[in-house]
C-alpha positions in Angstrom: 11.0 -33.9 47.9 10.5 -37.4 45.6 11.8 -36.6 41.8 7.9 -37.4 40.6 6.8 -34.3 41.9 4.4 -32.0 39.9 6.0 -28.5 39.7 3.5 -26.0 39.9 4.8 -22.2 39.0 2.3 -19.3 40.2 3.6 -16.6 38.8 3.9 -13.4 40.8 4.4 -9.3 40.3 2.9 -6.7 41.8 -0.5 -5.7 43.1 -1.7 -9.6 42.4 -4.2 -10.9 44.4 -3.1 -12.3 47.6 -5.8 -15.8 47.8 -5.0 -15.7 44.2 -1.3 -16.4 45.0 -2.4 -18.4 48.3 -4.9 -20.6 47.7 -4.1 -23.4 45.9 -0.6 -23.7 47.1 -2.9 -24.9 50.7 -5.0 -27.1 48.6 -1.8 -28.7 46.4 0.3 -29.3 50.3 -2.9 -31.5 51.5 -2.2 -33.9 48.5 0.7 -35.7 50.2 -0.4 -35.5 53.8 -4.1 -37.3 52.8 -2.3 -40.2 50.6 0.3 -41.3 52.9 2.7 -41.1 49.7 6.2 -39.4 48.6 4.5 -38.0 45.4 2.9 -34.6 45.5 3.0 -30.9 44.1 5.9 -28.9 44.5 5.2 -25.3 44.3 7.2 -22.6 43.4 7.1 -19.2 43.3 8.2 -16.9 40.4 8.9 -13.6 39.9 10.6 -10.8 37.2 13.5 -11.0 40.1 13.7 -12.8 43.2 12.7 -9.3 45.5 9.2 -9.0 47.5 6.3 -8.7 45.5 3.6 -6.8 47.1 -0.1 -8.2 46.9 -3.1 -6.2 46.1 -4.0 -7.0 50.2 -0.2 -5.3 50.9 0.8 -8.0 52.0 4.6 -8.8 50.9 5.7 -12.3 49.1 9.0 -13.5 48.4 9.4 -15.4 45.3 11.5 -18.6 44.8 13.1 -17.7 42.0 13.0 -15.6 38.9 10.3 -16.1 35.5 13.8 -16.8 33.4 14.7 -19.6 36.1 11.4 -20.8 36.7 11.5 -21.4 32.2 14.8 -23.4 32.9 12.6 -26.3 33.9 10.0 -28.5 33.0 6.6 -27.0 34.6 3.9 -29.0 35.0 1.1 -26.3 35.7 1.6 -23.1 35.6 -1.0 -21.1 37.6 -1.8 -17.5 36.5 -3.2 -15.3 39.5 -4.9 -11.6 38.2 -5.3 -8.0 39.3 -7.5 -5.5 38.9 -7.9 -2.0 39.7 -11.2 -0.2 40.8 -11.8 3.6 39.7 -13.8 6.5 41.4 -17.3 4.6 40.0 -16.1 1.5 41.5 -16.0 -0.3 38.4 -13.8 -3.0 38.2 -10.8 -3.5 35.6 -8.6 -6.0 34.9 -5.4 -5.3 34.2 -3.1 -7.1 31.9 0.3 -5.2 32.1 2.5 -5.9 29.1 5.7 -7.1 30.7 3.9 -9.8 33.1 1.8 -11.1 29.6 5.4 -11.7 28.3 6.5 -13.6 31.0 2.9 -15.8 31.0 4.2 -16.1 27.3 7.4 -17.2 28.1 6.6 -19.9 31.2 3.4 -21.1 29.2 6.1 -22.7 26.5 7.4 -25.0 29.2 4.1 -26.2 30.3 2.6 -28.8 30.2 -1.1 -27.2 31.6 -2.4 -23.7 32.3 -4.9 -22.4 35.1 -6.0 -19.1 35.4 -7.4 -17.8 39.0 -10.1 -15.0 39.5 -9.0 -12.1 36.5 -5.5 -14.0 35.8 -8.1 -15.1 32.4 -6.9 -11.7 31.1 -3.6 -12.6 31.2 -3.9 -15.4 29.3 -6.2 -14.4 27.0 -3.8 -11.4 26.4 -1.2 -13.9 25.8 -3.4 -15.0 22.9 -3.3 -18.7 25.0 -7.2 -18.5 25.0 -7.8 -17.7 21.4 -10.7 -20.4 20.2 -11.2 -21.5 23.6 -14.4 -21.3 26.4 -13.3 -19.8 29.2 -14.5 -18.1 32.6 -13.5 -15.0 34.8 -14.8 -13.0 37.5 -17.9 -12.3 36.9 -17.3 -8.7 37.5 -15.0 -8.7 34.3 -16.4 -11.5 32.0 -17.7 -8.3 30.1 -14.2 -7.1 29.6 -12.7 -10.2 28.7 -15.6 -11.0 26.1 -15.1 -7.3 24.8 -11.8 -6.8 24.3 -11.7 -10.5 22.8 -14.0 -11.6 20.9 -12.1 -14.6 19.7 -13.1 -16.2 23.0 -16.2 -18.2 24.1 -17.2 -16.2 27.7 -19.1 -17.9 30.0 -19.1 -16.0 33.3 -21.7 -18.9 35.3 -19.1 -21.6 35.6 -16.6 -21.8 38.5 -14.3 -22.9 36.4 -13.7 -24.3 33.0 -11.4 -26.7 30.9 -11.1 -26.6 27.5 -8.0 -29.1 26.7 -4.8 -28.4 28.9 -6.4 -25.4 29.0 -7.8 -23.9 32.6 -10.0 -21.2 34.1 -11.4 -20.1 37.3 -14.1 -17.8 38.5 -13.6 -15.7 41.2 -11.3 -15.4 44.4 -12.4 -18.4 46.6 -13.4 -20.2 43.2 -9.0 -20.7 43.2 -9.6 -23.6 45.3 -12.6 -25.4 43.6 -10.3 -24.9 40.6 -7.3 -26.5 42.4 -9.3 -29.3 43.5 -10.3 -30.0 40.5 -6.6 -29.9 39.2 -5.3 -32.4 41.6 -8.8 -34.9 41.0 -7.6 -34.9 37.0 -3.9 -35.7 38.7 -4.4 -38.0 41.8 -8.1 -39.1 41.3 -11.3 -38.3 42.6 -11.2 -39.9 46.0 -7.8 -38.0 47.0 -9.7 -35.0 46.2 -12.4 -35.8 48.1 -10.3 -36.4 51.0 -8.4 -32.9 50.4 -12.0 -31.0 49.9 -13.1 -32.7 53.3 -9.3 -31.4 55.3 -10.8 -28.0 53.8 -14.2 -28.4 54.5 -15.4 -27.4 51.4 -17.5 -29.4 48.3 -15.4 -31.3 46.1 -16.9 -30.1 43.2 -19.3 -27.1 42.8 -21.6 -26.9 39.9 -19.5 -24.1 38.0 -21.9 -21.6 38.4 -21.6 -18.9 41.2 -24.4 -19.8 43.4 -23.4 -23.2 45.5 -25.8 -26.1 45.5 -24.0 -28.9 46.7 -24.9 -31.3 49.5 -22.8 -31.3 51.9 -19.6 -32.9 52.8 -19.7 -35.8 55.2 -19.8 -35.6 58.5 -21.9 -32.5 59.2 -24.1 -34.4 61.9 -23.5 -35.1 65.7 -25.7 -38.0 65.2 -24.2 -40.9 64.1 -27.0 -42.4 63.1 -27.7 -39.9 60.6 -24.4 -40.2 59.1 -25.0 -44.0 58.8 -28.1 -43.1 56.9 -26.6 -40.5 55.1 -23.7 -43.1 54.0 -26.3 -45.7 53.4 -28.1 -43.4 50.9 -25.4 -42.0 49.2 -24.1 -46.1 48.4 -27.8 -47.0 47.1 -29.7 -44.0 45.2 -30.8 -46.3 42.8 -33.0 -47.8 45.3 -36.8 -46.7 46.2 -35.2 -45.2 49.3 -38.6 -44.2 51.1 -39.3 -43.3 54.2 -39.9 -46.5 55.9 -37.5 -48.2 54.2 -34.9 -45.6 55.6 -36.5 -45.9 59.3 -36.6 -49.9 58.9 -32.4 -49.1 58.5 -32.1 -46.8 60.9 -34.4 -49.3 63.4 -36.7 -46.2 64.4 -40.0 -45.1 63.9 -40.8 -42.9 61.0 -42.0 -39.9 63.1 -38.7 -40.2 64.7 -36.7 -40.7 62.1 -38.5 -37.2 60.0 -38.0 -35.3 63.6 -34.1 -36.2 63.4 -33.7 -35.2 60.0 -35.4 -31.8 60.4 -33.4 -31.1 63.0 -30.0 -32.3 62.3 -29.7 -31.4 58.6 -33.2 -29.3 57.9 -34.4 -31.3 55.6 -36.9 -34.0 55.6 -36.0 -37.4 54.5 -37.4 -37.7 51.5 -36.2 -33.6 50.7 -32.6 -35.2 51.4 -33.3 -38.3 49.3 -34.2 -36.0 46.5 -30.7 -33.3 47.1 -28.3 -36.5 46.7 -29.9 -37.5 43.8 -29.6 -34.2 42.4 -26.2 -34.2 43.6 -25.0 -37.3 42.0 -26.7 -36.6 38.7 -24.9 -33.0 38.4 -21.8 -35.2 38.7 -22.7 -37.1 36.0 -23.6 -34.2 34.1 -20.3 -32.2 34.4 -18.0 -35.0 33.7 -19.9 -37.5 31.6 -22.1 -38.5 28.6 -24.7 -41.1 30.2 -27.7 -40.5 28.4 -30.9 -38.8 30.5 -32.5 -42.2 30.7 -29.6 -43.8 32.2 -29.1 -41.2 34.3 -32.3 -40.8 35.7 -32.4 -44.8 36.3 -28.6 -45.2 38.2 -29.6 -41.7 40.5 -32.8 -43.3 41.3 -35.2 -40.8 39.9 -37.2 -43.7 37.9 -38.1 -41.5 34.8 -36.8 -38.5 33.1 -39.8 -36.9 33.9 -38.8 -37.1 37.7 -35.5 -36.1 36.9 -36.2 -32.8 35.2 -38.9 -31.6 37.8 -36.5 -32.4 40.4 -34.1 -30.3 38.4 -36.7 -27.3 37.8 -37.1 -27.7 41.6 -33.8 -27.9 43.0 -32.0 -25.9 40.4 -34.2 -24.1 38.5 -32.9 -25.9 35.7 -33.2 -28.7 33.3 -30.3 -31.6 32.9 -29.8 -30.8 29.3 -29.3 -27.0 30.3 -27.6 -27.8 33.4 -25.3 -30.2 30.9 -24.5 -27.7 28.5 -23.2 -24.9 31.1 -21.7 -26.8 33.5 -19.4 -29.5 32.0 -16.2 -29.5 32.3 -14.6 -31.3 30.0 -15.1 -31.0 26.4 -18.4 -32.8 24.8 
């Protein structure tokens, strides 16, 4: 492996979570395989000593190498997984075990950026690496985190959060929106995109636990749909009606309604409406383009239009959607 690769450490011990551990190691391998390049992620992982560590699932990992080697070297993200335990109520606990905060202690010094997955927040957070910070957890344990540390801002909606070098992640599949997210800051948005797609997931979700995305490209059999779908997604600021997406797609409008419905459920103008939405939460999340702008570049004409298709798509309003949901620091 090239020099310029990113060491990631996920650090391991036992009764961790097993997609936890897994996850984003598959998302990080895509990186190099969808850019055609020598630089990548090399992951590593680390352990009190180098014998299996047995997951949560009982499945058995072997480690790389130890926490004291893994400090040795320059890390450039250290990824904390969690675990939790479940008593006779079924109420879930995190658990933070004293020795394994240490050694989040100890490889946090070397780093250059931290990620927590699913409960791994406690860990941190125990660490005192969260102190003054926003961050997000399982949902099931956000209560926990919030009560036995009040220091921290605790937001359980988003899927994950940043707050500087600073990482979190909601729960269990949320590790790989996280990741994503992690190599789109590295390698750029469209490299993402292409991983997302290998995965067939959404680049980006909102942050909060319920999905609203529009789909990934191509989802159709139709390849006149995804034309359409391409030629919508390159001009939302455009009227976009109707007839002027038949007069593209060289149909009638009946037709054109009766494809939609049944290729993708949606009628046109429902569609329309969903990448607009889409593109403004983008904007939202990662930007500060005023409403009015935003409402003019997504197509929506007026902020009016914008907020009702908010209230109606999201139950929502930008400005709220703003405030919950962004992901980097205002």
């Amino acid at each position: 492996m090239g020099a310029v690769d990113r060491l990631v450490v996920i650090l391991l011990f036992e009764g961790v979570d097993l997609l936890d551990v897994t996850g984003p190691p598959e998302v990080f391998s895509l990186v190099r395989r969808e850019t055609g390049e020598e630089t990548g992620y090399r992951v590593v992982l680390a352990a009190r000593t180098t014998d299996p560590v047995t997951t949560a699932a009982g499945v058995r990992i072997l480690p790389d190498l130890t926490v004291a080697q893994a400090a040795e070297q320059r890390i450039d993200t250290l990824l904390v997984p969690g675990a939790v335990e479940v008593d006779e109520h079924r109420r879930v606990h995190a658990l933070a075990d004293p020795a394994v905060v240490e050694q989040v202690r100890v490889l946090a010094a070397r780093s250059r950026r931290l990620a927590s997955v699913c409960v791994g927040a406690h860990l941190l957070a125990a660490a005192g690496l969260l102190d003054g910070r926003r961050a997000t957890t399982h949902w099931s344990t956000a209560r926990q985190l919030a009560d036995e540390h009040p220091q921290i801002e605790v937001d359980a909606d988003p899927i994950f959060i940043r707050d500087g070098s600073v990482w979190t992640g909601a729960g269990i599949s949320a590790c790989l929106d996280l990741s994503l997210a992690l190599v789109a800051e590295d390698f750029g948005e469209t490299v993402a995109l292409r991983v997302a797609r290998q995965l067939v997931m959404y680049l980006k979700r909102p942050g909060g636990q319920s999905q609203f995305s529009v789909p990934l490209e191509p989802v159709s059999t139709t390849r006149r749909i995804e034309d359409l779908r391409l030629y919508i997604a390159r001009h939302l600021d455009r009227p976009l009606t109707v007839a002027d997406l038949a007069a593209h797609a060289h149909i009638g409008e009946r037709q054109l309604t009766r494809i939609f419905k049944s290729e993708l459920g949606l009628t046109p103008s429902a569609y329309v409406e969903s990448a607009r939405v889409e593109r403004a939460r983008h904007h939202l999340e990662s930007g500060d383009m005023t409403l009015e702008r935003l409402a003019a570049v997504c197509g929506f004409g007026t902020t009016d239009t914008l907020v009702r298709a908010f209230r109606r798509t999201l139950d929502t309003t930008p400005g709220e959607y703003r405030r919950r949901f962004r992901t980097v620091p205002g």
